[in-house]
The first five atom37 places (N, CA, C, CB, O) and aatype in JSON, in Angstrom:
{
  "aatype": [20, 20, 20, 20, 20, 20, 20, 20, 20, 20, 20, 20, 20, 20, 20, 20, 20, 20, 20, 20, 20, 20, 20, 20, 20, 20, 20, 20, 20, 20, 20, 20, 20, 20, 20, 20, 20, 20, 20, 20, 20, 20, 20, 20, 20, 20, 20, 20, 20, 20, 20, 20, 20, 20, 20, 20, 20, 20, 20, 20, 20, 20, 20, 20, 20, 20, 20, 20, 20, 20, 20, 20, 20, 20, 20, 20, 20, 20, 20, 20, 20, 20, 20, 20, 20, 20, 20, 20, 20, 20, 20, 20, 20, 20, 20, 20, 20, 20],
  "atom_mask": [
    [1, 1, 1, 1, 1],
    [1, 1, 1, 1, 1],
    [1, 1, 1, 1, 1],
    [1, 1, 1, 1, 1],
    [1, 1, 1, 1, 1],
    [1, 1, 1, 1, 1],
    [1, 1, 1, 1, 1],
    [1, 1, 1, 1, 1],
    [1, 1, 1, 1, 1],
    [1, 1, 1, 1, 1],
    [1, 1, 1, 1, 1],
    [1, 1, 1, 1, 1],
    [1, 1, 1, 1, 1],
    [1, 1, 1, 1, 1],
    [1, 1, 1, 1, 1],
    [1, 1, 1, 1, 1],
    [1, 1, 1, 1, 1],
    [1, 1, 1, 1, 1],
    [1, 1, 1, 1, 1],
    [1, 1, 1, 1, 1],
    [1, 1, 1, 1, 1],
    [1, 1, 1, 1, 1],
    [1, 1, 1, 1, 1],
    [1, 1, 1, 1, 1],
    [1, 1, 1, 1, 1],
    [1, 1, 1, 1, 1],
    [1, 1, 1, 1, 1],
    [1, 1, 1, 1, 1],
    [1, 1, 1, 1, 1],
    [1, 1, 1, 1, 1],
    [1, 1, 1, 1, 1],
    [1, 1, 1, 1, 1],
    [1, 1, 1, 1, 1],
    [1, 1, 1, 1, 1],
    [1, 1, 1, 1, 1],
    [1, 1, 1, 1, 1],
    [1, 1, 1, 1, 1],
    [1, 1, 1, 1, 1],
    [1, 1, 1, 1, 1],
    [1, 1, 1, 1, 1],
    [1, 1, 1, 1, 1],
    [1, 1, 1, 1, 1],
    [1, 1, 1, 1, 1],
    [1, 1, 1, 1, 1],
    [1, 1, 1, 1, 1],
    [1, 1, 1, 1, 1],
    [1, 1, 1, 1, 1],
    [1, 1, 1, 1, 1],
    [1, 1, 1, 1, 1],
    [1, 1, 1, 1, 1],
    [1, 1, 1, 1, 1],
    [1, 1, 1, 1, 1],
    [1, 1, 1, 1, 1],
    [1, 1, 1, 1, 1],
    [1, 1, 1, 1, 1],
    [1, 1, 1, 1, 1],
    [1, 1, 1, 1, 1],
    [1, 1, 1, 1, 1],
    [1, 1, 1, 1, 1],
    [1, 1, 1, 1, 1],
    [1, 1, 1, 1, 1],
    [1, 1, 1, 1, 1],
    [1, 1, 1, 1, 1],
    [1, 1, 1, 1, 1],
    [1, 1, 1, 1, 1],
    [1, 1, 1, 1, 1],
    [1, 1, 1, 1, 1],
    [1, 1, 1, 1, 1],
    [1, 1, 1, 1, 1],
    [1, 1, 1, 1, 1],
    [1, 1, 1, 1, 1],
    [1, 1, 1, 1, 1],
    [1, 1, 1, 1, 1],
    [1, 1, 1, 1, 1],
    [1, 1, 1, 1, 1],
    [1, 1, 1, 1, 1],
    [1, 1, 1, 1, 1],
    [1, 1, 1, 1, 1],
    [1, 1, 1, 1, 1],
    [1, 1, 1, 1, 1],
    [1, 1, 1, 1, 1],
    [1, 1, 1, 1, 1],
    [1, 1, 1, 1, 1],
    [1, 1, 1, 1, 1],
    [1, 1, 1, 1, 1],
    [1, 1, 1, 1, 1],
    [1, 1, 1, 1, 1],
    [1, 1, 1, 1, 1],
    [1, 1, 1, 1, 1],
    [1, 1, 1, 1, 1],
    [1, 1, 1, 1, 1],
    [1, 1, 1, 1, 1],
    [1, 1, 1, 1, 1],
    [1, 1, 1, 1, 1],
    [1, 1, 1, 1, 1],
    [1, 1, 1, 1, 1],
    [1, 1, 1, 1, 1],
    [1, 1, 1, 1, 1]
  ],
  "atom_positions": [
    [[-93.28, 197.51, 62.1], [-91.88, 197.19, 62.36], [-91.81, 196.04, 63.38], [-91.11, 198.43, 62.88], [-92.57, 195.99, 64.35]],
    [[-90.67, 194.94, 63.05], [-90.66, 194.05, 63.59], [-89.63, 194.14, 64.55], [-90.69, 193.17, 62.85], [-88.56, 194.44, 64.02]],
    [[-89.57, 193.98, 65.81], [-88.65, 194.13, 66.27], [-87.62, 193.24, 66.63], [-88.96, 194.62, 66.9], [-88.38, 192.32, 66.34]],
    [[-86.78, 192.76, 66.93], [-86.33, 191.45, 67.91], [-85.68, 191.96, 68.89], [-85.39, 190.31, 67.32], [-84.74, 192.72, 68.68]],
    [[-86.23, 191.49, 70.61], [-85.96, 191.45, 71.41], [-84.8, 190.3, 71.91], [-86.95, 191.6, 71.74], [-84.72, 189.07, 71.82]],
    [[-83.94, 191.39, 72.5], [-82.62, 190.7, 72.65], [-82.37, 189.26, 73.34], [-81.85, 191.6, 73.38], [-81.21, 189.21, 72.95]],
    [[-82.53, 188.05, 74.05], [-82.35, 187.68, 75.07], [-81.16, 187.68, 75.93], [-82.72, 186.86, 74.95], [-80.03, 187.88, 75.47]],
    [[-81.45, 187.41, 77.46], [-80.7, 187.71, 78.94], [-80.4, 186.74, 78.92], [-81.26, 188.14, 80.28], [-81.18, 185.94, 78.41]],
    [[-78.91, 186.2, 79.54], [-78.64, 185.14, 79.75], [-78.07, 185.09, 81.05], [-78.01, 184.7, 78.82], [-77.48, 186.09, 81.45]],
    [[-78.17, 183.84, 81.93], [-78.07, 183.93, 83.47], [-76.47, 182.86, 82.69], [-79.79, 183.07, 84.9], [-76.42, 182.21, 81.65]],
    [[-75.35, 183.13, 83.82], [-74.63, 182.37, 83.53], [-73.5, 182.04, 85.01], [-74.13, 182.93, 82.21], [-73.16, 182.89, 85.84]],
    [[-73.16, 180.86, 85.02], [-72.1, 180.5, 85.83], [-70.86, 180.62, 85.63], [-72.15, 179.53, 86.07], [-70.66, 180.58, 84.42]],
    [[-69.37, 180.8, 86.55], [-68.25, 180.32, 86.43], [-67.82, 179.73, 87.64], [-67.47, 181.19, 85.97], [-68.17, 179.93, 88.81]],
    [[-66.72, 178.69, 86.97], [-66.07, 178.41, 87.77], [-64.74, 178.61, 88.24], [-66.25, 177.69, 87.68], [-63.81, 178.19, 87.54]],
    [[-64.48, 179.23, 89.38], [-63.16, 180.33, 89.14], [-62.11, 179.25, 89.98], [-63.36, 182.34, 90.06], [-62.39, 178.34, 90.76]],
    [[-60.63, 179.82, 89.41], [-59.27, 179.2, 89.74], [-59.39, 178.17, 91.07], [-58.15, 180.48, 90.06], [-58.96, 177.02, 90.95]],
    [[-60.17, 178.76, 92.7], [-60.27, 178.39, 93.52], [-61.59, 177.79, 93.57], [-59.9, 179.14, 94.19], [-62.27, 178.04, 94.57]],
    [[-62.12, 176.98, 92.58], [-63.28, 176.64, 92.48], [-64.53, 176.99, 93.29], [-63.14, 175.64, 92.47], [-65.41, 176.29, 93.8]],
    [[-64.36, 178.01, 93.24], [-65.88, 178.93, 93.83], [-66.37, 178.98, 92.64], [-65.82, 180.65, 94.6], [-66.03, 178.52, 91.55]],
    [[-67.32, 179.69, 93.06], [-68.74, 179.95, 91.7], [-69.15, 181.28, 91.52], [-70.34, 179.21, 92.06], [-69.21, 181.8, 92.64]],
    [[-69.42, 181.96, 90.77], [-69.49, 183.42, 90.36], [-70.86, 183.05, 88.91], [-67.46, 184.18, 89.73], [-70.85, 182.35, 87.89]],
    [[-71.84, 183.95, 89.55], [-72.93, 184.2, 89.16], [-73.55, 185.26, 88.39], [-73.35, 184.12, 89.93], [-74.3, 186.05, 88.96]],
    [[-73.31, 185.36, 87.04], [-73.74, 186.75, 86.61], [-74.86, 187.09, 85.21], [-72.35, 187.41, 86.3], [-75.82, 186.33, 85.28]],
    [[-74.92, 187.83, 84.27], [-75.97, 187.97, 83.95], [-75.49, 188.36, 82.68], [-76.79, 188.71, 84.73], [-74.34, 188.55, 83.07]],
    [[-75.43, 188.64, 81.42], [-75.19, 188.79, 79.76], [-76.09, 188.86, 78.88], [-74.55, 187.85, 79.19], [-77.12, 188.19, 78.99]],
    [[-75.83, 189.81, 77.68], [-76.59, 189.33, 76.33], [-75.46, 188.64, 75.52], [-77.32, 190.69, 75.39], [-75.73, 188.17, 74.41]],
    [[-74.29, 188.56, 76.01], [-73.38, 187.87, 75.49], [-72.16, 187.25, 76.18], [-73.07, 188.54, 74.66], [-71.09, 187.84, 76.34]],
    [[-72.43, 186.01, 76.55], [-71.87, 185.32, 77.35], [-70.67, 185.3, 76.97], [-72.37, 184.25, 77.53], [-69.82, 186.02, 77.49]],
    [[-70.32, 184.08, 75.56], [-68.44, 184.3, 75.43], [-67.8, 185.51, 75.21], [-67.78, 183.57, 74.23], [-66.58, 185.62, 75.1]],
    [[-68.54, 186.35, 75.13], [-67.75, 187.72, 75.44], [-67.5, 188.63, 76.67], [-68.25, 188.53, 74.74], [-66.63, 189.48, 76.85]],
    [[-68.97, 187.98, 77.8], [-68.74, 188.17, 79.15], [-67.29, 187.46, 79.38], [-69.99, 187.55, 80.05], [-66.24, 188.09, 79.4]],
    [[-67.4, 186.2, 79.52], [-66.3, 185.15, 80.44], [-65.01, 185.69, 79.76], [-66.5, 183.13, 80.2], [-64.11, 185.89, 80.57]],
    [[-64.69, 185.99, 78.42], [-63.26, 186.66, 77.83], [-63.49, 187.71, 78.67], [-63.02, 187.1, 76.07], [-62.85, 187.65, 79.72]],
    [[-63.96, 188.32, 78.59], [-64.13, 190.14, 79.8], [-63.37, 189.33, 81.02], [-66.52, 190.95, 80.55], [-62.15, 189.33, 80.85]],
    [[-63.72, 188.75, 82.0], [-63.59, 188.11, 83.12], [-61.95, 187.68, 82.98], [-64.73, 186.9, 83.25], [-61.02, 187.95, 83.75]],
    [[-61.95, 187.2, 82.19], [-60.63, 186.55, 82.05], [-59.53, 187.41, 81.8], [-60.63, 185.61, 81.02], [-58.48, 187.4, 82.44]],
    [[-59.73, 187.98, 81.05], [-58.9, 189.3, 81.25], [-58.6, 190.38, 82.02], [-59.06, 189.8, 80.65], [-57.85, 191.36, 81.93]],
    [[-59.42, 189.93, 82.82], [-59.49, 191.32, 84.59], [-60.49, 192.2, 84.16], [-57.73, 192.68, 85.07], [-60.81, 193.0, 85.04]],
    [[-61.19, 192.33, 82.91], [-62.4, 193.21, 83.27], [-63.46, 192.94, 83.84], [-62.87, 193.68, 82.44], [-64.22, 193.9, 83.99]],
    [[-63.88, 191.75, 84.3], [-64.94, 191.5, 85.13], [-65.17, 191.93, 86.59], [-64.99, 190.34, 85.12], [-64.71, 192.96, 87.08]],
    [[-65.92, 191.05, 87.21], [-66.01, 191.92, 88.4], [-64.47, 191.61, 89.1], [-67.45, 191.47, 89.46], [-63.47, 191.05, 88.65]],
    [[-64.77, 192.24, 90.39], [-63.84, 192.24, 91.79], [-63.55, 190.66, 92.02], [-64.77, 192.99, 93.32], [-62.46, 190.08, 92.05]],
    [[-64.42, 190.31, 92.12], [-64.48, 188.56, 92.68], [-63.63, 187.82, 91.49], [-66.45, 187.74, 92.75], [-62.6, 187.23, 91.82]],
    [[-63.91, 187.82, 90.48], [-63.29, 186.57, 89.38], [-61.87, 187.66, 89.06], [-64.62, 186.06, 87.51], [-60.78, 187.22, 88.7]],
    [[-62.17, 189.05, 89.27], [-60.12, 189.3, 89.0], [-59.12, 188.33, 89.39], [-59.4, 190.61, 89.94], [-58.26, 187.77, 88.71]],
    [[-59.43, 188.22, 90.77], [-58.68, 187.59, 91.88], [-58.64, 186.45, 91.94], [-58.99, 187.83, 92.97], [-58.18, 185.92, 92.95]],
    [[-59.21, 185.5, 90.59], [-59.74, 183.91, 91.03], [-59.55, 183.42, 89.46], [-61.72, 183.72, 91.79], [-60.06, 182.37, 89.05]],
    [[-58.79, 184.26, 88.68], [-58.76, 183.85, 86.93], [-57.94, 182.56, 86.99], [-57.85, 185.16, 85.74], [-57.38, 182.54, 88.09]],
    [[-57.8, 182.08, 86.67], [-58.5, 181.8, 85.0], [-60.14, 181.32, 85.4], [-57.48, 180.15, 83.91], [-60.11, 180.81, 86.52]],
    [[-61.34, 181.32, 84.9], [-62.67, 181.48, 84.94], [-63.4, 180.66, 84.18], [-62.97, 182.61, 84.67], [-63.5, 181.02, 83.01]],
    [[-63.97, 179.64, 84.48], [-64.45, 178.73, 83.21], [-65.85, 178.14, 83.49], [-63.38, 177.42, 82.9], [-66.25, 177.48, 84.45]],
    [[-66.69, 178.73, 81.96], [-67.96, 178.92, 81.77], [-68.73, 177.59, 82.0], [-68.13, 179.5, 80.46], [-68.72, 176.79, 81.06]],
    [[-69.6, 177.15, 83.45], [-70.13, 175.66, 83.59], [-71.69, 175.62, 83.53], [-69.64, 174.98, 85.06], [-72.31, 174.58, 83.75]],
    [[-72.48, 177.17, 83.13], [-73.58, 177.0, 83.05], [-74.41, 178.16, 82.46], [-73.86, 176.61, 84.14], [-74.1, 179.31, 82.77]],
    [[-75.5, 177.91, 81.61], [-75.85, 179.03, 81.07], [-77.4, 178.59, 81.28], [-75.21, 179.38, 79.57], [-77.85, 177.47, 81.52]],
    [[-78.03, 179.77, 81.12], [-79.79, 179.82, 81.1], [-80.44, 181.29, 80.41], [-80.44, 179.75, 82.95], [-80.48, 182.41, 80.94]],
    [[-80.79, 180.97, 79.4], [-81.88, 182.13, 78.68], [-82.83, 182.5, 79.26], [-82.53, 181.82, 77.56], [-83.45, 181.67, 79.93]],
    [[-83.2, 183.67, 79.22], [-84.32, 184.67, 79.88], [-84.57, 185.66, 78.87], [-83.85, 185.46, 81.29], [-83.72, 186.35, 78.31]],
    [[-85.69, 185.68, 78.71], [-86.63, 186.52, 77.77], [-86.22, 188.43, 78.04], [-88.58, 186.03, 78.33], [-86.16, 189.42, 77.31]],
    [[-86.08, 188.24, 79.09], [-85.66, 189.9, 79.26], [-84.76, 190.11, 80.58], [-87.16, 190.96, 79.47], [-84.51, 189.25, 81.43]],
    [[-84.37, 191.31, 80.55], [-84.07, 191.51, 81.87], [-83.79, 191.15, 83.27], [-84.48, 191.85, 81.97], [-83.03, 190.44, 83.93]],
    [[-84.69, 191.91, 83.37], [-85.64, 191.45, 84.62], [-85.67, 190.3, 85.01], [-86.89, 191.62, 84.5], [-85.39, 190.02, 86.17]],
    [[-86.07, 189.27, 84.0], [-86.4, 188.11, 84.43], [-84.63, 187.44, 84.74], [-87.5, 187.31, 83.18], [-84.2, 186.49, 85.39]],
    [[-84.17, 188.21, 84.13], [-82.58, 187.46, 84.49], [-81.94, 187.72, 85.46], [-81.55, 187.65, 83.65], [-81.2, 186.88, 85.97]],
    [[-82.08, 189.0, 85.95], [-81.85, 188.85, 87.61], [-82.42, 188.71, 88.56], [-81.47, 189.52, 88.12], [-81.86, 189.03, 89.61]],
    [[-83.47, 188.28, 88.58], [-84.33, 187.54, 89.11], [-83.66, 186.16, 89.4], [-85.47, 187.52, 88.27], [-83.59, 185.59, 90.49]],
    [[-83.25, 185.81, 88.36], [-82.88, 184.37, 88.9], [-81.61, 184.45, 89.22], [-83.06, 183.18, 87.96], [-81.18, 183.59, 89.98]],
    [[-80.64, 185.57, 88.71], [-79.04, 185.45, 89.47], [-79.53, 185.69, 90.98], [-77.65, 186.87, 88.91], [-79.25, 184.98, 91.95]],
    [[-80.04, 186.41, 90.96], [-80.53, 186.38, 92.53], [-80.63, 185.5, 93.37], [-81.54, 186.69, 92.72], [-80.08, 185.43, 94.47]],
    [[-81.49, 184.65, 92.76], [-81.68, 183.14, 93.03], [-80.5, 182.75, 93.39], [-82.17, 182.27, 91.89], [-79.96, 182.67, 94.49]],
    [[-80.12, 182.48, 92.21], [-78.4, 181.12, 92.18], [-77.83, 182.22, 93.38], [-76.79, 180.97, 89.97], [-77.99, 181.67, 94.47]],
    [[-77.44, 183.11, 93.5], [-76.7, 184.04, 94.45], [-76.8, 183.23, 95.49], [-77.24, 185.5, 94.72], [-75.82, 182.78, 96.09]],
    [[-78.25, 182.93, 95.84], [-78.47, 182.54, 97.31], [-78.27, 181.27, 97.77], [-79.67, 182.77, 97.69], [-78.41, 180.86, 98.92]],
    [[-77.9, 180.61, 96.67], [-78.33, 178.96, 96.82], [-76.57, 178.49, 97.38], [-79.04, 177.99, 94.79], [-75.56, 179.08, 97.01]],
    [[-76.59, 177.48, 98.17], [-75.85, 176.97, 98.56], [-74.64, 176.28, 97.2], [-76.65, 176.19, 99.47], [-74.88, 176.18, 96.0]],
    [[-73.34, 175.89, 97.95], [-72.82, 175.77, 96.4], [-73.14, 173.96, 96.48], [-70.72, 176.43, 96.04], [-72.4, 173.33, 95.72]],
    [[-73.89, 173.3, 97.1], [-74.44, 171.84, 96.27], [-75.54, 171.8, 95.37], [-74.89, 170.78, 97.21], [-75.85, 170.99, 94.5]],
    [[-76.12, 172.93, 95.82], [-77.18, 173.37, 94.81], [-76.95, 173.67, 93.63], [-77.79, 174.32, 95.11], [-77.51, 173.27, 92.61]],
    [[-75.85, 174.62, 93.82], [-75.58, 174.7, 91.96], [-74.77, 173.88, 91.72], [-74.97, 176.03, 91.2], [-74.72, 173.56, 90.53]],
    [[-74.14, 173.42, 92.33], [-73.02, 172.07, 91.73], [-74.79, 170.99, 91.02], [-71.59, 170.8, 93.86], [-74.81, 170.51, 89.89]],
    [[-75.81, 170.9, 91.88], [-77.03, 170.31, 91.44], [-77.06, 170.52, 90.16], [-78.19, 170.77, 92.03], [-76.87, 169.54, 89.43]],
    [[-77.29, 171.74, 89.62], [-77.78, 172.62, 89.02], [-76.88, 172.52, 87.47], [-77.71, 173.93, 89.97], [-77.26, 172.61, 86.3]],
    [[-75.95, 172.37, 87.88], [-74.69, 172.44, 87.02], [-74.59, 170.79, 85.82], [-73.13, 172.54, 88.4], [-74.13, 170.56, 84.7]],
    [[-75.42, 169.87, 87.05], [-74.72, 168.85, 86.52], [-76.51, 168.59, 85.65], [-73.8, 167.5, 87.86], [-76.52, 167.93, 84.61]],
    [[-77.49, 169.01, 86.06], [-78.78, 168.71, 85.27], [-79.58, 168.05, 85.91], [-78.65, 168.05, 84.11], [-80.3, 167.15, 85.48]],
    [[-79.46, 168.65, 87.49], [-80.81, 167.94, 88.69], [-82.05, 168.87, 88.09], [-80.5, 168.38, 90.93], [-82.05, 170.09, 87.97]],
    [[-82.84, 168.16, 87.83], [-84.3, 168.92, 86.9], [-84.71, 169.52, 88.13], [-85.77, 167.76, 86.03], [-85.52, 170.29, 87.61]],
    [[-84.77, 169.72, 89.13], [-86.22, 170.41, 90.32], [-85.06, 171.88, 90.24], [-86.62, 169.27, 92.75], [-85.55, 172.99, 90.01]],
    [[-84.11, 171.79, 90.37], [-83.65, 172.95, 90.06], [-83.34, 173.88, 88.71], [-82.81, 172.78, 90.56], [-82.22, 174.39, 88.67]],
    [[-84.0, 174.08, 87.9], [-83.92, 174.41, 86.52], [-85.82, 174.85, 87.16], [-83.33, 172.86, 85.01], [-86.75, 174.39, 87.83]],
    [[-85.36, 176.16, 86.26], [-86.91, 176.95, 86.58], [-87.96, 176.19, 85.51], [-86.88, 178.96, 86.16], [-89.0, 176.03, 86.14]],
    [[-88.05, 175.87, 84.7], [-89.1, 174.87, 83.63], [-89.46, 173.92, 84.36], [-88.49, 174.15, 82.26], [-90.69, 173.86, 84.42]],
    [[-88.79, 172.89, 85.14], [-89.04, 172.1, 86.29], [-89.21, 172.34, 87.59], [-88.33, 171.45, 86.34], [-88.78, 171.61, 88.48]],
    [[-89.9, 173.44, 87.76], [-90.39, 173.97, 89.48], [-91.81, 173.66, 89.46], [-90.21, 175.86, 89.94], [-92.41, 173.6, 88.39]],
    [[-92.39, 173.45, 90.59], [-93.35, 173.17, 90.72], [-94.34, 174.48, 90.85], [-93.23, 172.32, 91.62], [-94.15, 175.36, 91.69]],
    [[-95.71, 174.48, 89.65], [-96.32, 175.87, 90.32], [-96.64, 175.92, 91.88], [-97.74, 176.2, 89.61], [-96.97, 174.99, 92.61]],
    [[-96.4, 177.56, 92.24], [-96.8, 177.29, 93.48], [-98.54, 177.45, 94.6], [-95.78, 178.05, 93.89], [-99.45, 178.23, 94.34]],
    [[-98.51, 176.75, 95.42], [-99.82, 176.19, 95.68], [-100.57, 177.69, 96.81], [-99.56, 174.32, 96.6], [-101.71, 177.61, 97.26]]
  ]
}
C-alpha cells in the first residue's frame, strides 16, 4: 500500500493593522477563509480582514512548526525580508551549519 503523506504548510498574514500572524495548515485557503470569518485565532479576530502574503511547504509536521517558531521570533523586517524573496532567509538558502 501506497500511501501519500499529507504536506504542512507554514503560512503568513497580513492583518487589517498590518501586523503579521504566523501559522501552520494542510490547507491554507481554507485556513485564511477560517480567519476571516472569526474562526481563527484570538489575534487575527481582532485585526480582519487578513490577507495571505506567504506560504512554505514542509514535508510533515513537525518540521512545520519548527519553522513557525522560527518566523514567530523573527523581527517584522525579517519577514517583510522574507515576504518579498531575500534568499538567506528561506530555509533551502541557509547556510549548513559549521
Amino acid at each position: 500500500m501506497n500511501e501519500k503523506i499529507q504536506p504542512w504548510f507554514v503560512y503568513m498574514l497580513q492583518c487589517k493593522d498590518n501586523s503579521y500572524y504566523v501559522g501552520v495548515a494542510t490547507d491554507v485557503e481554507d485556513r485564511v477563509s477560517e480567519h476571516n470569518a472569526g474562526q481563527g485565532s484570538v489575534f487575527t479576530k481582532k485585526r480582519r480582514p487578513v490577507k495571505l502574503v506567504y506560504t512554505e511547504e514542509h514535508e510533515n509536521y513537525t518540521s512545520a512548526r519548527k519553522r513557525e517558531a522560527q518566523l514567530k521570533g523573527w523581527r517584522r523586517e525579517k519577514k517583510e525580508w522574507l515576504i518579498n524573496g531575500f534568499p538567506s532567509t528561506r530555509p533551502s538558502d541557509s547556510l549548513p551549519s559549521v
